[in-house]
N, C-alpha and C positions, 0 to 999 in steps of 0.2 A: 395490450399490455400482458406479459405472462405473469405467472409468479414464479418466485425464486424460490426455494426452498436447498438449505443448505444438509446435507447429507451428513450422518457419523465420519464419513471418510473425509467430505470436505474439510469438516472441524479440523480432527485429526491430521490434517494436513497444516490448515491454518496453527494450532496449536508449537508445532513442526517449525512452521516458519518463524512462529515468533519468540521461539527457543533459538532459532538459526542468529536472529536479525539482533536478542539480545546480547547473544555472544560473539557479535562481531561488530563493532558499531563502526564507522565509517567516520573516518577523521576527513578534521576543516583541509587539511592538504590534499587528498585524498575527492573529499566533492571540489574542491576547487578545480582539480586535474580531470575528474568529471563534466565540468560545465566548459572547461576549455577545450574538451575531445582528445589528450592525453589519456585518458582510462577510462572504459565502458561505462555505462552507468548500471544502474545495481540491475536492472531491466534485461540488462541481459546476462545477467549471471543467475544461473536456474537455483542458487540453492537461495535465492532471493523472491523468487518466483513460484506463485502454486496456478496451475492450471485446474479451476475446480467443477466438478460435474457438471453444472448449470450453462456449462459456455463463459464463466467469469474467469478472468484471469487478475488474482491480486500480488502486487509486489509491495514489498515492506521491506522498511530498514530503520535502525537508528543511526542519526547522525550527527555529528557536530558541527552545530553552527554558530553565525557567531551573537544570539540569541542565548545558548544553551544549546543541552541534547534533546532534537527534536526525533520523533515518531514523523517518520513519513511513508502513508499509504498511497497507493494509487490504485483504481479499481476497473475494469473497462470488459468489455464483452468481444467475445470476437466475432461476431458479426458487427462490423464498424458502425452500421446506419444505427445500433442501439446506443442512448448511455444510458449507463445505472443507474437508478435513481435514488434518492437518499436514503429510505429507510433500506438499503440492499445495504449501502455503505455502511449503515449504521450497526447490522448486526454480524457486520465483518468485521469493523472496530470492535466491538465485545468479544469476537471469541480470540483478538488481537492482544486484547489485554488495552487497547484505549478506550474504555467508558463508550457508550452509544449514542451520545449527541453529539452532533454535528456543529452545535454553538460552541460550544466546547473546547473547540479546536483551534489552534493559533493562526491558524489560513486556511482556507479552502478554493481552490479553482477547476477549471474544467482544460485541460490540458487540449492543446488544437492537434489537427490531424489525427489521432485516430481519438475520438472522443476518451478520455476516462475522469474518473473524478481524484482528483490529488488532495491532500491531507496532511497539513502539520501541526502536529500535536505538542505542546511540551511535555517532555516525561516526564512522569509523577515520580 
């Protein structure tokens, strides 16, 4: 097991992101057009994506679902054989602006193929 330690830049990055992800939230038609393979999912659009020091790669958005407006993270390493393990998630959700527990959260799973850990939050 390493440890993870997140960097001033990494913050600053995540910080970034979640300035990006409040100002753009991603509408029900929109993910919908997402899960049907009509429009990328947020995953591959880089201003949604921070590749951070450690080897983490997190992607964040808001979105509307039909729940509410949900926070959704996802967290994954790019060495595939790693996944993250929760307290990594945890204090990537804090400098996200989602509180740092994982009970917390309105779903939590482990996305197949390339491991990562997925996150839905309701927004506060």
């Amino acid at each position: 097991m390493s440890i993870i330690i997140l960097t001033s830049e990494d913050i600053a990055a995540l910080k970034s992101l979640a300035f990006y992800a409040n100002e753009h939230l991603v509408d029900l038609s929109t993910l919908k057009a997402m899960c049907d393979g009509t429009v990328k999912p947020v995953g591959d659009s880089f201003e949604h994506v921070r590749e951070l020091s450690s080897g983490l790669r997190a992607v964040f958005s808001l979105e509307e679902q039909p729940a509410g407006v949900m926070q959704h993270l996802s967290v994954s390493h790019k060495v595939r054989s790693r996944v993250v393990q929760p307290p990594v998630v945890e204090l990537i959700m804090n400098e996200l602006g989602m509180g740092n527990d994982l009970h917390d959260c309105f779903n939590v799973w482990v996305e197949e193929g390339w491991p990562a850990i997925n996150i839905l939050r309701m927004r506060a």
